[in-house]
N, C-alpha and C positions, 0 to 999 in steps of 0.2 A: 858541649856538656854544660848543664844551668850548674854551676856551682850553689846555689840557693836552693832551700825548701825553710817552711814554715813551722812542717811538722815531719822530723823525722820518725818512723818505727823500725824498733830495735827487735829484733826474734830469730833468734839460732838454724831455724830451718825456713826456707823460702821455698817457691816454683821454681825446679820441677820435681821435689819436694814436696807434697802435698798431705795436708791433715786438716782436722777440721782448723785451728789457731793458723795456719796459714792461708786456707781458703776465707777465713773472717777477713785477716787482717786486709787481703787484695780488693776483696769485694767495700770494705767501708772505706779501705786508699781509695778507691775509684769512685765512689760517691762522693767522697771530700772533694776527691778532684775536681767534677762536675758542678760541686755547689763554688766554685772558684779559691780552695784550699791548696795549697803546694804541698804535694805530703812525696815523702821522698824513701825509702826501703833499705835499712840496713840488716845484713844476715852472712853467717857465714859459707864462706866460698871451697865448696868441695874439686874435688877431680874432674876436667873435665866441661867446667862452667866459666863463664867469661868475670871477669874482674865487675865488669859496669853493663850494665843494658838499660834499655824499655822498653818496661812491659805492661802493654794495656795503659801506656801512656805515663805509665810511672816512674821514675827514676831506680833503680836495684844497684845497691852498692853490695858487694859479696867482701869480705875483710877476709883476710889469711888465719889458719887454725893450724900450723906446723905442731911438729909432736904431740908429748902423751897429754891427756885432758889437761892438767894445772897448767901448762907451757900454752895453749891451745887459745883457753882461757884469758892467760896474759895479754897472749900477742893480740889478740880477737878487741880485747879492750883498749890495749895502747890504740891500735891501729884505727879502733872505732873512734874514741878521744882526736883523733889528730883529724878525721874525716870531719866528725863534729865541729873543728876547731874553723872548719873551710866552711861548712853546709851554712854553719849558724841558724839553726832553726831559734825558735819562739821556746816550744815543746820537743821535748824527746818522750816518746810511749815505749814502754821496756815491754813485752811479752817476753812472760815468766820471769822468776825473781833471781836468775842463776846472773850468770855473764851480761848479760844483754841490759838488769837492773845496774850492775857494778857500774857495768858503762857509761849510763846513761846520769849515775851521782857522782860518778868522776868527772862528767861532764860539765854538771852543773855545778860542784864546785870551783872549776877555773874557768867556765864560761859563761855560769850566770843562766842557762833556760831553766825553764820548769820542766819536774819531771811527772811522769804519768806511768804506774804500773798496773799490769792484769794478772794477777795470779791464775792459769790456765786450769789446774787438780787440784781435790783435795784432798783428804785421808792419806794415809801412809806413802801413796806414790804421789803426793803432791808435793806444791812448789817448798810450802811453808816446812813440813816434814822434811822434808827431801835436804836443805838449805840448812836446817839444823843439827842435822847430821853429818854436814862435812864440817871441813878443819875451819877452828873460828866461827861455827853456827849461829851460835848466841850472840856474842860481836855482829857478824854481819845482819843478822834480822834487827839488833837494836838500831843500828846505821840508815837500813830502809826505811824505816817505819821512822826514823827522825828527818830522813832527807828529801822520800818522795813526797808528792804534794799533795797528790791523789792516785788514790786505789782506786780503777775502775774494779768492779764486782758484781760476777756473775751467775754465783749461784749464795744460796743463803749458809749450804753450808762452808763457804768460802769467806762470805762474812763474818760468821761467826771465828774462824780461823784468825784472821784478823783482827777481830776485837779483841781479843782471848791474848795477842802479841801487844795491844794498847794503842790501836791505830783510832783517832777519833772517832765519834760518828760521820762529821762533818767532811774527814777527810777519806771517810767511805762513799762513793759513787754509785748504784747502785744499776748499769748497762749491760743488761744480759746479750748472751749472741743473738744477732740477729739473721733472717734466710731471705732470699729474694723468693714473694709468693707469688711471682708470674713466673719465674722460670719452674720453678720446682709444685706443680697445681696437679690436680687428678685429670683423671681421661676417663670418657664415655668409654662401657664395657665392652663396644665393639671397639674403638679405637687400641682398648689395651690386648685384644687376644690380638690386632696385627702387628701390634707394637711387640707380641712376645715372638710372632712368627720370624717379624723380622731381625731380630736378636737369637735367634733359633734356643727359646725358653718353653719348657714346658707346657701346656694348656692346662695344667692342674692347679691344685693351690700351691700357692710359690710363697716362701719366705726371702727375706734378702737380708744382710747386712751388709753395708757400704763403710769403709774407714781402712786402716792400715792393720795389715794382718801382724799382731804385735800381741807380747805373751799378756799384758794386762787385760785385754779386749778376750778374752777367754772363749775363742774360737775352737782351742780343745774340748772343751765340756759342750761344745755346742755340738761340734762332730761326734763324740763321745753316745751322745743319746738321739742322733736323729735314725740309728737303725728303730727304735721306738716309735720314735712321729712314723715312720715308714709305714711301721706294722699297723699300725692305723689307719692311715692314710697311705695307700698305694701308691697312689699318683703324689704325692706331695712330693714338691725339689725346692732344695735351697741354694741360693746365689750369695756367693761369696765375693765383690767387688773389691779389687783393692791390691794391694802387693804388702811386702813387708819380711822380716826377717824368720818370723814363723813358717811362710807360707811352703817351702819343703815340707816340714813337717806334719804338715795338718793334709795335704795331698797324700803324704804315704800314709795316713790314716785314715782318711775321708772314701765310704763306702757308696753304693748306689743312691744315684739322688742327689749328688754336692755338689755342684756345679762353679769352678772358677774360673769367674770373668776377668781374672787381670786388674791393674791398673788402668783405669779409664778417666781421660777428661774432663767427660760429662758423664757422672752418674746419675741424674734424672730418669734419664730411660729408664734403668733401672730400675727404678721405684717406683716409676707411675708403673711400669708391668707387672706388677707385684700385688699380694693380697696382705701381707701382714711385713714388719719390719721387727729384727731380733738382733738388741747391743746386750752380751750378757757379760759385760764389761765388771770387772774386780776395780777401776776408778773410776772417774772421769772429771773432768768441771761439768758445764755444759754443754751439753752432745750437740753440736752444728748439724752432726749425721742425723742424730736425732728428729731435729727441727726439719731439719731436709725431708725428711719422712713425711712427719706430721703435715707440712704444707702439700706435699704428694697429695694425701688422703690414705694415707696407710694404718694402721691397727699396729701401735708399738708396745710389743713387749721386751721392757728393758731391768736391769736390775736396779735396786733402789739405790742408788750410789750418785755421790756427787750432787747436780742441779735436777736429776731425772725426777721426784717429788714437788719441783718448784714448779714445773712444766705439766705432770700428770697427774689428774686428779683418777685414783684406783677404779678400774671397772666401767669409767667414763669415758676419758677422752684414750685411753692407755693401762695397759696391763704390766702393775709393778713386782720384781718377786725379789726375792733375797739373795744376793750375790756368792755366785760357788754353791748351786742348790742345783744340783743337775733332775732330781726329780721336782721341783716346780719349774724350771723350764720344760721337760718335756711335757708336764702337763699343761702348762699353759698354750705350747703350739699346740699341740692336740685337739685342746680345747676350741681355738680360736681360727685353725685351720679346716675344722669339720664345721664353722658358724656362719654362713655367710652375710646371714641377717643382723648378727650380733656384732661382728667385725665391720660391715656398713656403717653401721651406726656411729660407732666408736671413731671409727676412720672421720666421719664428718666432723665430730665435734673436738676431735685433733686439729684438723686444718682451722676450724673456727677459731680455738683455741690461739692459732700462731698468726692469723690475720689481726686476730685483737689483741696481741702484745708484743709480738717476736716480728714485725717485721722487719727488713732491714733497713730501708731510707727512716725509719723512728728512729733506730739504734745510731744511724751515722748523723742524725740532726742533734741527738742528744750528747754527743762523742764531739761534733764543731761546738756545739753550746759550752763543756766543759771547757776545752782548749781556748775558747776567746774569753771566760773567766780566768785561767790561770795567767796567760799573757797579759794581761791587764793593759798597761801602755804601749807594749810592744804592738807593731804590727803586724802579727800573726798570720796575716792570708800571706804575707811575701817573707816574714822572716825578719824585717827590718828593725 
């Protein structure tokens, strides 16, 4: 085992674990990796999952989480502190501002790295909300915003979050998620009806939403009104990729037409077989599922929450509605699912859209760029 990395990342859930902030985070470890970065994976270790692995070449330290949250918390920190204390990175990067931020200032108060946070949501289920609401709120966010170095930031209303707590300009970073545009690209219309045959998916119009079946992602109201899309459209089916704690629920209520795919690997398939994409999400930061979409060549209808605004310009690249509005969602697939000329178009200037801003090796050259600024002397590709 290398006891060394350069650049630890700190985030509560890891693979096989999966969401969009865990699918970032692997995919720009592994581009670090490749540009010659030692980036090394701290998260905690549920039931079931081994202490240490690699994966995809990466180092995965998993820290212990005994008892109720506060205990969880503790232990999760001491433990991370004491791994820190071996690893000695350059940089510690906290995803989210809970534990994994504590960690990562307790760190650099007895070891001296630099730290790096990403605030993941914003609005009422986000980090900054969410953080000032537990015990000590206002203590703990004055503490971050004095300790970490740099905020990476990813959507604008998450900057504004931040400024709004007195976090500089300067020490606002401003690296949206980024999507890999070869893995996740559109497919010739013949290519997609055998791409549905072979998934055994509808030959109709198809909607999908990919991510974790979870109560913020408002997959109830989605199910809620798609008897409506139906009566409209006959043939229309929607694809539900994903698992999650909702997922009973939304099965004993999901009618003709709703098709769930599980938890899957590779959702691409997915999406390239698909004619429109629907997050009718109550938060989000930056939908990675989103961008996933977008670079497919999909037609997203998302609600206006979080980064979804920074990403879509209305009626262009994407169709934006109001969050918890079950009748502009059903009018919108309606809409957009009877279009095929209108949806084309849209779809294009979506992937446009993510090729010229959101790709992913920009976001990981601009993410090493930050990291060999804050290290300054240190030797940061090894740690030293």
């Amino acid at each position: 085992m290398n006891d060394r990395c350069a650049v630890a990342m700190v985030i509560h859930d890891y693979y096989p674990r999966v969401g969009g902030a865990q699918q970032q985070v692997a995919d720009l470890a592994r581009l670090l990796r490749q540009d010659g970065v030692e980036v090394c994976v701290l998260t905690r270790r549920f039931l079931g999952l081994q202490a240490f692995e690699v994966r995809d070449g990466i180092p995965v330290y998993r820290l212990p989480i005994p008892g109720p949250p506060a205990l969880a918390a503790l232990v999760f920190t001491v433990s991370g502190v004491r791994l820190l204390s071996r690893l000695r990175p350059a940089v510690v990067h906290a995803h989210e501002l809970f534990s994994a931020t504590t960690t990562a200032v307790t760190a650099k108060r007895l070891l001296g790295n630099r730290v790096v946070a990403t605030a993941h949501r914003s609005g009422t289920l986000g980090d900054v909300y969410r953080v000032r609401h537990k015990a000590f709120g206002e203590q703990r966010l004055r503490t971050i915003v004095r300790q970490v170095d740099a905020f990476v930031v990813i959507s604008r209303e998450i900057d504004q979050e931040l400024a709004e707590l007195g976090v500089p300009d300067s020490a606002r970073v401003h690296i949206p998620n980024g999507v890999d545009t070869g893995r996740f690209r559109p497919l010739a219309a013949s290519e997609k009806q055998s791409l549905r045959a072979r998934l055994g998916l509808s030959a109709g119009p198809l909607a999908v939403f990919t991510g974790r079946l979870a109560i913020e992602k408002r997959l109830d109201l989605l199910i809620g009104i798609w008897p409506a899309v139906r009566a409209a459209q006959p043939e229309a089916a929607l694809v539900l990729v994903g698992a999650g704690p909702e997922e009973k629920a939304l099965r004993a209520a999901a009618g003709p037409g709703v098709v769930f795919a599980g938890r899957q690997d590779d959702v691409a398939p997915y999406l390239q077989a698909a004619d429109v994409f629907v997050l009718p999400s109550a938060a989000e930061g930056l939908s990675v599922a989103l961008l996933e979409a977008m670079a497919a060549g999909l037609a997203p209808i998302v609600t206006a929450v979080g980064g979804a605004a920074d990403v879509i310009e209305h009626g262009h690249n994407g169709w934006l509605i109001p969050p918890n509005d079950p009748d502009a969602l059903s009018a919108a697939l309606i809409q957009w699912l009877s279009d095929p000329v209108g949806r084309a178009a849209m779809a294009q200037h979506a992937r446009e859209r993510v090729l010229a801003e959101f790709a992913l090796p920009v976001m990981a050259a601009r993410l090493r760029d930050l990291y060999a600024r804050l290290a300054g002397h240190l030797d940061w590709q090894t740690g030293d």
